[in-house]
N, C-alpha and C positions, 0 to 999 in steps of 0.2 A: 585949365581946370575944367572948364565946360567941355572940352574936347573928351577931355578923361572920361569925363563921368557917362557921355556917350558910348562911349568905346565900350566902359565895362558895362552899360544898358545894355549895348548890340549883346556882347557875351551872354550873360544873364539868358537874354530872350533865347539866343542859338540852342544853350545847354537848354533850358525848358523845352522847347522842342524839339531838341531829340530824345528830352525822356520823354516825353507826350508820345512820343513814337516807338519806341523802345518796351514802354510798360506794356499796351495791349500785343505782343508781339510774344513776349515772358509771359506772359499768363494763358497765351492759346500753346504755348510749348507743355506750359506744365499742368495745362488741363489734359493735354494729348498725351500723357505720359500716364500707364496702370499705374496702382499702388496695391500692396501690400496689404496684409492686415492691419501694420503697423504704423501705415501711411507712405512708406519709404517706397520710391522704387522699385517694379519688381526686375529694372535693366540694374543690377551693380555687377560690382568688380568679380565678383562670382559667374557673370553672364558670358565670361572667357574661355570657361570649360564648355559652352556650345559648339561651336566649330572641333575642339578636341572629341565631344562625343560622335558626331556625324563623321569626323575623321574615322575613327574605331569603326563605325557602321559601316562602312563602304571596307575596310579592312575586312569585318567578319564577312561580308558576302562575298567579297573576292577568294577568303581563304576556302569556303565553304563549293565555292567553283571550282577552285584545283584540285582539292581532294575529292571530289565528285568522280574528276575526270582524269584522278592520278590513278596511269597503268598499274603502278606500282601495289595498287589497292588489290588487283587482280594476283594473288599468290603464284608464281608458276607452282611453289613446293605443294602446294594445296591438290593438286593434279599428281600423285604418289605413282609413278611409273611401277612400284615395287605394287602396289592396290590388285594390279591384274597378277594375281600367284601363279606362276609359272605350274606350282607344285597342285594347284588346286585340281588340275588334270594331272588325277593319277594315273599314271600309267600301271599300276597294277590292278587299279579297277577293273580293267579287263583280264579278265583271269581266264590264262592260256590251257588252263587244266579244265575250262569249263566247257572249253570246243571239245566235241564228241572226234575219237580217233578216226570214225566211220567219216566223219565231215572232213578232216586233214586231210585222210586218203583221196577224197573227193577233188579238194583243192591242191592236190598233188598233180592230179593226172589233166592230162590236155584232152578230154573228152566232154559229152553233154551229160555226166551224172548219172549215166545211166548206172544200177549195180543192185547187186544180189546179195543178201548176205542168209545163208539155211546151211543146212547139210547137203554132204555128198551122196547122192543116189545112186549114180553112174557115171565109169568115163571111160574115152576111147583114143585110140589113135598113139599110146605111149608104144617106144619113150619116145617120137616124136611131140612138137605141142601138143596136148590132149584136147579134146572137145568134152565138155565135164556138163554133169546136168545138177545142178546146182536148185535145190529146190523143187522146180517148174520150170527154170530156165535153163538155156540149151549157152554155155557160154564157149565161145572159139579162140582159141588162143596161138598166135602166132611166136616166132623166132625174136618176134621185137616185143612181146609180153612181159613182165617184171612179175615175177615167181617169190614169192619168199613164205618163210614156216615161220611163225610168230612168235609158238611156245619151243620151238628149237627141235631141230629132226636131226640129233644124232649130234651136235653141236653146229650143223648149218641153221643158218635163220634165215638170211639177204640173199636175195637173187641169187637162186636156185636154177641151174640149168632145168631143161623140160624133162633131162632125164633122170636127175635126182628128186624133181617133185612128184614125177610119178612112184617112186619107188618107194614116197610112204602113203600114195593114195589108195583111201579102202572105204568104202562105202560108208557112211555116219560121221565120219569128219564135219567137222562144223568150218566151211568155207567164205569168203567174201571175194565177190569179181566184181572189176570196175570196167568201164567202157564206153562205149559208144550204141547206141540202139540200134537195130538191125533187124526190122519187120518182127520184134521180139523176143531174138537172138541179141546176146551182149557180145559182141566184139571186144575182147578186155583188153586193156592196155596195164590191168594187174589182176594178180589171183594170190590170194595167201591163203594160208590153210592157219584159221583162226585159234585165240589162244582161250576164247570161250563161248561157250554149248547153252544153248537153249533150245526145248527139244520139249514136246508133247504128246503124251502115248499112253500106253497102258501099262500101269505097273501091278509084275505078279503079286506081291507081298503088298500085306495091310501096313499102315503105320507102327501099329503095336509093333514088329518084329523089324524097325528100322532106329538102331542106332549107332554113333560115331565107330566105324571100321568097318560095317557091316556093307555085304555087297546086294544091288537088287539089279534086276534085267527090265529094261524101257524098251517096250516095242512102239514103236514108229511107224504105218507103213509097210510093216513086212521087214525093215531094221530089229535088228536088235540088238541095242547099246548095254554097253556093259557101265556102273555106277558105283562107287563108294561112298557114304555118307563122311562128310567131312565134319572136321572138328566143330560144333556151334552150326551144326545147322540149322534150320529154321524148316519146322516140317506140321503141315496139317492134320489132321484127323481125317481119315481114308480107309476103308476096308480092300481090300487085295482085288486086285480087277478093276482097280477105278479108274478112270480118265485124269493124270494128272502134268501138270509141269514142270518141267524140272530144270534149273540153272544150276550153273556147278562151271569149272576150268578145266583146260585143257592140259594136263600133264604134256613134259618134252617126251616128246615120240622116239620109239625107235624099232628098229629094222625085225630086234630080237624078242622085244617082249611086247605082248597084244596091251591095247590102250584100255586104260580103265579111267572115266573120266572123274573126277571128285564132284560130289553134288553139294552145296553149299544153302539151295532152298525147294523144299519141293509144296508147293501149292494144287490144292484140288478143285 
């Protein structure tokens, strides 16, 4: 019995000190521990959805990295190959009726531009090539010349042998020579005999006694061009003897009947 009652003394004593050891130990835990408003813990069972949130955070900036650096963000359809319009260069914008015939003939011939375009004054040398004075100018035409009648000579138009273009040349034709320059002479590599007259001179008759049919005489120089007012013409106030100008066309020429050119505006 006396052993016993030792035994469960030694017990006794052991358990008091380990809570002697134990308490201060629990009480520096749950000092160390926040609370609440409630008093409760602010670590509970709820405190599990931390790691799941910092998980999502490193998610959104990873996904926020890809997309940054996703090609695919880069449209290629956004870049419309069709954008650049083919059609937006028109090609009738350049309007082929707005190059002067005078500039084609130019761009025709393999020469430097040189050319004439007045009346006929004189010419020499048919029916071989003629040497024609065209204006002021002295123009020379050889076997390899291109001849043509514009308004039609007799139903020739296109390259005119030398001796059919002399056989409707007469002094007041309204001519154009292309060529090459030649100390002021034109070497022409073409000569047509034009299908319209521009021409400044002295007209006998006043305005009052010019209308549609009516014929008047233009002197030029010592020419003297024969005229018909044509339908709608357009005509100045002028008394007889004035100095005026006159535009009008070239009627088809022929061998048998004398040219009368049709005046379509005359200006004083």
């Amino acid at each position: 019995m006396k052993r016993m009652k030792i035994t469960w003394v030694g017990c006794a004593a052991t358990v008091l000190l380990y809570a002697g050891l134990l308490l201060p130990a629990c009480s520096r835990d749950d000092d160390s521990l926040p609370t609440g408003p409630t008093g409760l813990s602010a670590v509970s069972p709820g405190s599990e959805l931390g790691p799941a949130t910092v998980s999502l955070a490193h998610e959104d900036s990873d996904s926020g990295d890809s997309e940054s650096a996703d090609d695919e963000s880069v449209d290629d359809e956004s870049v419309d190959d069709e954008s650049v319009d083919d059609e937006s260069v028109d090609d009738e914008s350049v309007d082929d009726e707005s190059v002067d015939d005078d500039t084609e003939d130019i761009d025709d011939l393999e020469d430097n531009g040189a050319r004439v375009r007045d009346l006929l004054f004189a010419f020499a040398g048919c029916p071989s090539p003629p040497t024609l004075t065209i204006g002021a100018t002295n123009v020379v035409t050889t076997e390899a010349t291109r001849f043509d009648c514009e308004p039609g000579c007799d139903g020739l138009a296109d390259e005119l042998t030398p001796a059919e273009l002399c056989s409707y040349l007469t002094p007041g034709l309204p001519m154009l020579a292309q060529g090459t320059d030649n100390a002021g002479a034109i070497d022409a590599s073409r000569v047509r005999i034009d299908d319209e007259i521009k021409a400044t001179g002295v007209i006998l008759v006043g305005s009052s006694a010019l209308a549609p049919g009516t014929s008047f005489t233009l002197t030029v120089n010592g020419l003297s061009l024969l005229f018909e007012v044509g339908p709608g013409a357009e005509i100045d106030v002028f008394d007889a003897g004035a100095t005026v100008r006159v535009e009008g066309v070239v009627p088809p020429l022929s061998l048998t009947e004398p040219t009368t050119y049709i005046a379509t505006e005359i200006e004083n």
